[in-house]
Backbone as ProteinMPNN parsed JSONL, in Angstrom:
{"seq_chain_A": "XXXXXXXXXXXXXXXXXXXXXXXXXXXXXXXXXXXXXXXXXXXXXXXXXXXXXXXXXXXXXXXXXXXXXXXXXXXXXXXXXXXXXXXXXXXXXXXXXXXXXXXXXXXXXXXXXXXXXXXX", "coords_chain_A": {"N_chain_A": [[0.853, -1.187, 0.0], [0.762, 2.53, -0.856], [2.018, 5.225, 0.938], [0.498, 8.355, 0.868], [1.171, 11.624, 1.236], [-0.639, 14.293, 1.653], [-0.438, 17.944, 1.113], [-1.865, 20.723, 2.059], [-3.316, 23.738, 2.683], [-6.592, 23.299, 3.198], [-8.876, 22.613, 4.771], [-11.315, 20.406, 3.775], [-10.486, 19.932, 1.309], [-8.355, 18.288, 1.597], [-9.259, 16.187, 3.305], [-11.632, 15.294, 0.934], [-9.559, 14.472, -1.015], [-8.243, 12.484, 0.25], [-10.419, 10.636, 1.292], [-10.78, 9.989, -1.736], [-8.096, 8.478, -1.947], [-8.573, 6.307, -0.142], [-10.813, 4.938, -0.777], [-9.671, 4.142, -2.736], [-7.827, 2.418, -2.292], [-5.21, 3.581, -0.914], [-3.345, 4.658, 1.436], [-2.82, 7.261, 3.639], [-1.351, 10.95, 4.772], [-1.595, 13.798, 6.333], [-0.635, 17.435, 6.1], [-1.13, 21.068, 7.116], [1.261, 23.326, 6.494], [3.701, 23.634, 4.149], [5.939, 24.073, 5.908], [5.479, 22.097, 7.711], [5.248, 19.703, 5.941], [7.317, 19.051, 4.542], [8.579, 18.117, 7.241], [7.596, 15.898, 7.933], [7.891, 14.371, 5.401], [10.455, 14.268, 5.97], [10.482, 12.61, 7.962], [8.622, 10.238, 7.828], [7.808, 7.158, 5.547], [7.542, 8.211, 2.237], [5.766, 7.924, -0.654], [4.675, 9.68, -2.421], [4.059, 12.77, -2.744], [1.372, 15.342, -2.456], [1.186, 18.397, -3.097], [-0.337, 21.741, -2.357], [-0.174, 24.417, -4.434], [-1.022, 27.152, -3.6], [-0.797, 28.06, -0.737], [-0.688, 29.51, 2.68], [1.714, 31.806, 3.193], [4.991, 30.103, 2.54], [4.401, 29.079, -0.8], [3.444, 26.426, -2.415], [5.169, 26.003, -4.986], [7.867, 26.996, -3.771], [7.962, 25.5, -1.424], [8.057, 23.149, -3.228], [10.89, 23.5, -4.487], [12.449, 24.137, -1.98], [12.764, 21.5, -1.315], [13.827, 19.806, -3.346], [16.307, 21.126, -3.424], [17.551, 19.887, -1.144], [19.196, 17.071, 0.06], [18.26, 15.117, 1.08], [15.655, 14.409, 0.564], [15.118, 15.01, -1.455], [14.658, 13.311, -3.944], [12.054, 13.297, -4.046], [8.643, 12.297, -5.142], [6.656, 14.46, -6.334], [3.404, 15.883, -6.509], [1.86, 19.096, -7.765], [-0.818, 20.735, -6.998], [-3.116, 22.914, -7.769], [-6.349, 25.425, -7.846], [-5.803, 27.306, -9.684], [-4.232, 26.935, -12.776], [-1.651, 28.214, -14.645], [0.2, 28.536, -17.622], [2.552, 29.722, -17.139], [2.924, 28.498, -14.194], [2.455, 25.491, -14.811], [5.032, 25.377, -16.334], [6.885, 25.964, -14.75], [6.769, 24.303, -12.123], [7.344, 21.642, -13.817], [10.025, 22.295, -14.419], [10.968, 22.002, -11.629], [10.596, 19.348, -11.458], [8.254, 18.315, -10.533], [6.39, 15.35, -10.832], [3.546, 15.447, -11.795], [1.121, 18.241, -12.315], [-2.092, 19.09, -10.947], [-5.369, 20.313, -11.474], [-7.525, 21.712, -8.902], [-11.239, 21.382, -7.404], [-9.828, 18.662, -7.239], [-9.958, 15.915, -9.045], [-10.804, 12.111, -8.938], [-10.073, 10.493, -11.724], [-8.264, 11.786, -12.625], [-5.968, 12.224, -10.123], [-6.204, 9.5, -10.16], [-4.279, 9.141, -12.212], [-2.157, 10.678, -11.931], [-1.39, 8.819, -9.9], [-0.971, 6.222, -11.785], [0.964, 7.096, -13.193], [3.109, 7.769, -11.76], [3.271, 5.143, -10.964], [2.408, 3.974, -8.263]], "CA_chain_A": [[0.0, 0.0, 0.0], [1.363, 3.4, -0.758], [1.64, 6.41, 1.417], [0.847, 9.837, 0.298], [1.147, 12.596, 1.952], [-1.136, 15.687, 1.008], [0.427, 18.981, 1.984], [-3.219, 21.803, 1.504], [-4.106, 24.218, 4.251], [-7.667, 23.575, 3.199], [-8.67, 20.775, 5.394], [-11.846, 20.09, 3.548], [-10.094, 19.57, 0.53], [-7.849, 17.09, 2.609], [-10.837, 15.19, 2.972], [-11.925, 15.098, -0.246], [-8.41, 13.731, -1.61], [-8.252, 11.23, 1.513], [-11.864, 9.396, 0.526], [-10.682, 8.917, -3.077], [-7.215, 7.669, -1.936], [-8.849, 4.876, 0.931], [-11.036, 4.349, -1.378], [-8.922, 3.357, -4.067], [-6.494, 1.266, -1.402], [-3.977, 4.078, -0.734], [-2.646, 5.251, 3.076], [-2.658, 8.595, 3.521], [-1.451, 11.325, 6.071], [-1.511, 15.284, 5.705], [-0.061, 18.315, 7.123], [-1.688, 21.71, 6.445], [1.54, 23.905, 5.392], [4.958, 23.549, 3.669], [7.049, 23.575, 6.592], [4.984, 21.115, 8.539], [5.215, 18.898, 4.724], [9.331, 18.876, 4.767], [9.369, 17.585, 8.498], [6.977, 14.995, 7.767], [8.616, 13.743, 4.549], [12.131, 13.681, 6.604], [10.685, 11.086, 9.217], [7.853, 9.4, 7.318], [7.814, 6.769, 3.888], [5.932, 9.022, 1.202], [5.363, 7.111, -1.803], [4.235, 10.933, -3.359], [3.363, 14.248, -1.918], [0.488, 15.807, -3.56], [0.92, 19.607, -2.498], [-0.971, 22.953, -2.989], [0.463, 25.709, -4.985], [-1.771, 28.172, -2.898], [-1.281, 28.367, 0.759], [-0.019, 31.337, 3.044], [3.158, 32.123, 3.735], [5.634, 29.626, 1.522], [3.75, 28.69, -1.74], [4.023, 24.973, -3.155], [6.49, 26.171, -5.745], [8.884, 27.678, -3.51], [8.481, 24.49, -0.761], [9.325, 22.112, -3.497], [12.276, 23.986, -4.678], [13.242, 23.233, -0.664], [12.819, 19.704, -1.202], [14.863, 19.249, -4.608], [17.9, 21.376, -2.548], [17.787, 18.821, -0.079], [19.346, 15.881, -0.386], [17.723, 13.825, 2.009], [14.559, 14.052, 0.405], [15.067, 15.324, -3.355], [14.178, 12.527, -5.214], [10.265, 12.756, -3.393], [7.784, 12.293, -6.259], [5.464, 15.548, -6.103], [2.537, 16.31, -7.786], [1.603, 20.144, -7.425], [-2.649, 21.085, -7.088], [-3.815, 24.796, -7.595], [-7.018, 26.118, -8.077], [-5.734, 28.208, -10.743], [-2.985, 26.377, -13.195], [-0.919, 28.456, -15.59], [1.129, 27.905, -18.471], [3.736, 29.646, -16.419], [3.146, 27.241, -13.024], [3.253, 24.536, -15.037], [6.168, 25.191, -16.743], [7.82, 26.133, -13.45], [6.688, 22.759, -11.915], [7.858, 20.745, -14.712], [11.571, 22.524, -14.039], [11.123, 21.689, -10.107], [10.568, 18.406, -11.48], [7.104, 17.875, -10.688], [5.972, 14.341, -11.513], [1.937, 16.389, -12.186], [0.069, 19.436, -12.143], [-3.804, 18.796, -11.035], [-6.16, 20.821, -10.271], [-8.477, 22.219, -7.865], [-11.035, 20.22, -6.869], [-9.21, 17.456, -7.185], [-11.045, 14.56, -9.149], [-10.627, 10.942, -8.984], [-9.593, 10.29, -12.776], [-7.234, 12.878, -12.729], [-5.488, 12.115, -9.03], [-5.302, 8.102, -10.599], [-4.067, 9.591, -13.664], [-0.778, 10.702, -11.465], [-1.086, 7.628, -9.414], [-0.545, 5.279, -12.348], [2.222, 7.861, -14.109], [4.314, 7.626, -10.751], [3.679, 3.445, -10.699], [2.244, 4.105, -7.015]], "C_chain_A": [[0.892, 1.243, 0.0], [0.885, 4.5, 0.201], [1.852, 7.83, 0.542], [0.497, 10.441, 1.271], [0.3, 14.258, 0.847], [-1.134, 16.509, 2.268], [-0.9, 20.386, 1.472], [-3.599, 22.336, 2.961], [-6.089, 24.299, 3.899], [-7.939, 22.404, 3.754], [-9.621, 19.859, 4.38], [-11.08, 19.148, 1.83], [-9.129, 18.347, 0.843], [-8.61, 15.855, 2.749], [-10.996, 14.819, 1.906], [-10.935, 14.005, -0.949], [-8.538, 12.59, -0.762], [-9.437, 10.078, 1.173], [-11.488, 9.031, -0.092], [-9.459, 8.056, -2.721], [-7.383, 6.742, -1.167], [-9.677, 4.585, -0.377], [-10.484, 3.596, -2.678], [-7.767, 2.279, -3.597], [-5.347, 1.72, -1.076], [-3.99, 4.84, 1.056], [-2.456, 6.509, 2.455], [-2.602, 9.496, 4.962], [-1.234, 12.771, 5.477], [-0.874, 16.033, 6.676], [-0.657, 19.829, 6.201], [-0.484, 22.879, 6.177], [2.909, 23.206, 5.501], [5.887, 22.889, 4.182], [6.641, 22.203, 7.304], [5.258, 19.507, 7.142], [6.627, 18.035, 4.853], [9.246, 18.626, 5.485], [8.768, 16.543, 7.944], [7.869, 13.991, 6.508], [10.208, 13.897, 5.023], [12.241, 12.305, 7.539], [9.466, 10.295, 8.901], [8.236, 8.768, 5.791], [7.37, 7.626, 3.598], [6.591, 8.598, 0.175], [5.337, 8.918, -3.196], [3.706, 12.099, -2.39], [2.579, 14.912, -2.725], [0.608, 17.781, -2.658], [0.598, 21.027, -3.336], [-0.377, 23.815, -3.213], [-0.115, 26.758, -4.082], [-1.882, 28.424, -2.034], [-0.339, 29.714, 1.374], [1.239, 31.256, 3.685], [4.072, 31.218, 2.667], [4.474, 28.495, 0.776], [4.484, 27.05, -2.093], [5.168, 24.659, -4.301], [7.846, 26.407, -4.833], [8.842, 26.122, -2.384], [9.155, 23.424, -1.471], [10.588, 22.254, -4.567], [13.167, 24.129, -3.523], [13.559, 22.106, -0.784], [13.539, 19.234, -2.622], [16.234, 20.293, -4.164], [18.253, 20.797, -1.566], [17.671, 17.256, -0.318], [18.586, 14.588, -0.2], [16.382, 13.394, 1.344], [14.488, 14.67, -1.469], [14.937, 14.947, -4.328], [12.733, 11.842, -4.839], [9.494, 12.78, -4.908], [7.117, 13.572, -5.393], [5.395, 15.804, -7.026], [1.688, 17.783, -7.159], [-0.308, 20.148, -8.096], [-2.561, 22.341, -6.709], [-5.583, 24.468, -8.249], [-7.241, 26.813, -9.92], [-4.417, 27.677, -11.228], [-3.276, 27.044, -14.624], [-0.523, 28.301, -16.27], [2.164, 28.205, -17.5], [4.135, 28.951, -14.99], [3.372, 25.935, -13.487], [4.531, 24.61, -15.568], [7.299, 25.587, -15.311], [7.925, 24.879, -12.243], [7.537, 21.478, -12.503], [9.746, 21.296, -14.405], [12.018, 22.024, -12.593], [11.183, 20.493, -10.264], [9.483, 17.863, -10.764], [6.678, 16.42, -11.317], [4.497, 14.86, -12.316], [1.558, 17.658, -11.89], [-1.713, 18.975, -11.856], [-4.41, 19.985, -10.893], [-7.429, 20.685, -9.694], [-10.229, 22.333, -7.658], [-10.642, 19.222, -7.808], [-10.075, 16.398, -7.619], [-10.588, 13.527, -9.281], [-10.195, 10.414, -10.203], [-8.554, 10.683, -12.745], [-6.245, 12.621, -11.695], [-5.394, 10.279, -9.477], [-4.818, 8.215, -11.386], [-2.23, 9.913, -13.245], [-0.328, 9.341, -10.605], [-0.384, 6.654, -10.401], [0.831, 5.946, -13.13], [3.447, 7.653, -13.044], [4.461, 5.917, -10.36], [3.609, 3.557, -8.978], [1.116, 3.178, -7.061]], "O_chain_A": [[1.832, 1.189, 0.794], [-0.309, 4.758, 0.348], [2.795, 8.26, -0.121], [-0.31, 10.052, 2.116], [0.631, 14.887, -0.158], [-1.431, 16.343, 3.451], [-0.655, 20.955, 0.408], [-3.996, 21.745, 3.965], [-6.769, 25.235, 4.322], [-7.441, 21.33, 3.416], [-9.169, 18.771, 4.022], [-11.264, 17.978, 1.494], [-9.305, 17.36, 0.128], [-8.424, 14.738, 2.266], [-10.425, 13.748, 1.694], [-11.331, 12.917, -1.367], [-9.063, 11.616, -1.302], [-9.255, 8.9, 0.866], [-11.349, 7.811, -0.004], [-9.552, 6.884, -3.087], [-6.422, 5.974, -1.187], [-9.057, 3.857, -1.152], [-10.935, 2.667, -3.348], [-7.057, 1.555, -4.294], [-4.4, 0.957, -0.885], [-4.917, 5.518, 1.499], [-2.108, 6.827, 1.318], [-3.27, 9.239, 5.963], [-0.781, 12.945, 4.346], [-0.563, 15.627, 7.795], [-0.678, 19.852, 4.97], [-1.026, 23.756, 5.505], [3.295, 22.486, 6.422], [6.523, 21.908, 3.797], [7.471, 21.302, 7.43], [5.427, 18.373, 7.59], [6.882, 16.866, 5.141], [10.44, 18.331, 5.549], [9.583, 16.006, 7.194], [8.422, 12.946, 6.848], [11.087, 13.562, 4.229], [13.113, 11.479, 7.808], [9.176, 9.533, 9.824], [8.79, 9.459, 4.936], [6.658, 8.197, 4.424], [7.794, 8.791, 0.001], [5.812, 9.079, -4.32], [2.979, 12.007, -1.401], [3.045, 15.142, -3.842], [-0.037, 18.059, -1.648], [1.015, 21.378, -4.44], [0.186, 24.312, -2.238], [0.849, 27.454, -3.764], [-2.896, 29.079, -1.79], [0.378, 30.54, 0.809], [1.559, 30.586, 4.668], [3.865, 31.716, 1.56], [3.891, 27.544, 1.297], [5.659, 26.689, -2.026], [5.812, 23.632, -4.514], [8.895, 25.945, -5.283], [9.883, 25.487, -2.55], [10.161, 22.822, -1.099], [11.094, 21.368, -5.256], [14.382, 24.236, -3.689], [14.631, 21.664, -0.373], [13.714, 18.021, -2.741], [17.26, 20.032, -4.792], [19.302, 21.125, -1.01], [16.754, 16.509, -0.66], [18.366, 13.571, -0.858], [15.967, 12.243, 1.48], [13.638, 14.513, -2.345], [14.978, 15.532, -5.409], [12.289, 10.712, -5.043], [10.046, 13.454, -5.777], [7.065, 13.669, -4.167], [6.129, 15.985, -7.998], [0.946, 17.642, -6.187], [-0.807, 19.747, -9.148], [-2.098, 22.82, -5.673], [-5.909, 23.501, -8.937], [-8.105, 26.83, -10.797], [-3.448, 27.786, -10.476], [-4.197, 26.877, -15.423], [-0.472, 27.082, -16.111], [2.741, 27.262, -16.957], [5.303, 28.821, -14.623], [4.188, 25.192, -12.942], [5.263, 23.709, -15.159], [8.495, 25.299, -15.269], [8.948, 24.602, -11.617], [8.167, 20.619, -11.886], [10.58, 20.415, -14.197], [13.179, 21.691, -12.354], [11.819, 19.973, -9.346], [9.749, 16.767, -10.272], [6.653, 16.452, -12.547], [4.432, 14.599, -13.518], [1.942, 18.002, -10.773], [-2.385, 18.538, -12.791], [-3.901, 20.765, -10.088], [-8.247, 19.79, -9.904], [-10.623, 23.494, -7.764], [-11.085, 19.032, -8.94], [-10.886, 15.912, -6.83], [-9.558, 13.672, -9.941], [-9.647, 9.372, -9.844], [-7.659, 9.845, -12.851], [-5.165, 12.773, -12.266], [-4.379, 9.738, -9.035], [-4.601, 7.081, -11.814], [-1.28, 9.551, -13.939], [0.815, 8.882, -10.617], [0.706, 6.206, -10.046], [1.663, 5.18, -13.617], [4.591, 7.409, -13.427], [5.384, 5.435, -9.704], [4.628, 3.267, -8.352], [0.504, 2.899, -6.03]]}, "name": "protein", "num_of_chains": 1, "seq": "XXXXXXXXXXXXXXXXXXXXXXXXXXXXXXXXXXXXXXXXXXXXXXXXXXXXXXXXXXXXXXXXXXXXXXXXXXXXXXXXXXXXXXXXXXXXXXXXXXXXXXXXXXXXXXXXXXXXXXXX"}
């Protein structure tokens, strides 16, 4: 069974992702921002981090441009979720090395759509 970790200060949306991933047979644990994301993925498996481009204080771009300067954890699969997706977020994703872009809400096609691309 894989763990993901979803990193969204919206809890509800937390929820939302969490149903489809039990229901589909995946473990799952969250943290609602950035920094709380990076501790968690230093002392937990994560299979994938699904985290939000949109929360307050350090944005999902700029946390996982933390996490690809750090060794310990720089080869995490993450798949970035906004609301609102850009040409220029994705293409700034895709340089962070982003395994996906989704977005906002989050649907079940689309969220197995990165599942089966990362072989999770």
């Amino acid at each position: 069974m894989s763990r993901i970790l979803i990193v969204d200060d919206d809890s509800m949306a937390v929820r939302m992702i969490g149903f489809i991933l039990k229901k589909t047979g995946h473990d799952f644990f969250s943290a609602s921002s950035g920094a709380q994301g990076v501790a968690l993925l230093k002392s937990e498996k994560t299979d994938l981090m699904l985290l939000d481009v949109e929360m307050p204080g350090e944005n999902g771009l700029d946390v996982l441009e933390k996490i690809r300067g750090d060794s310990g954890i720089s080869d995490t699969n993450v798949c970035l979720m906004s609301g609102t997706i850009t040409d220029d977020l994705r293409e700034r994703a895709e340089k962070l090395g982003a395994v996906g872009f989704i977005g906002k809400p989050v649907s079940a096609p689309e969220l197995m759509d990165v599942l089966s691309r990362t072989e999770i």
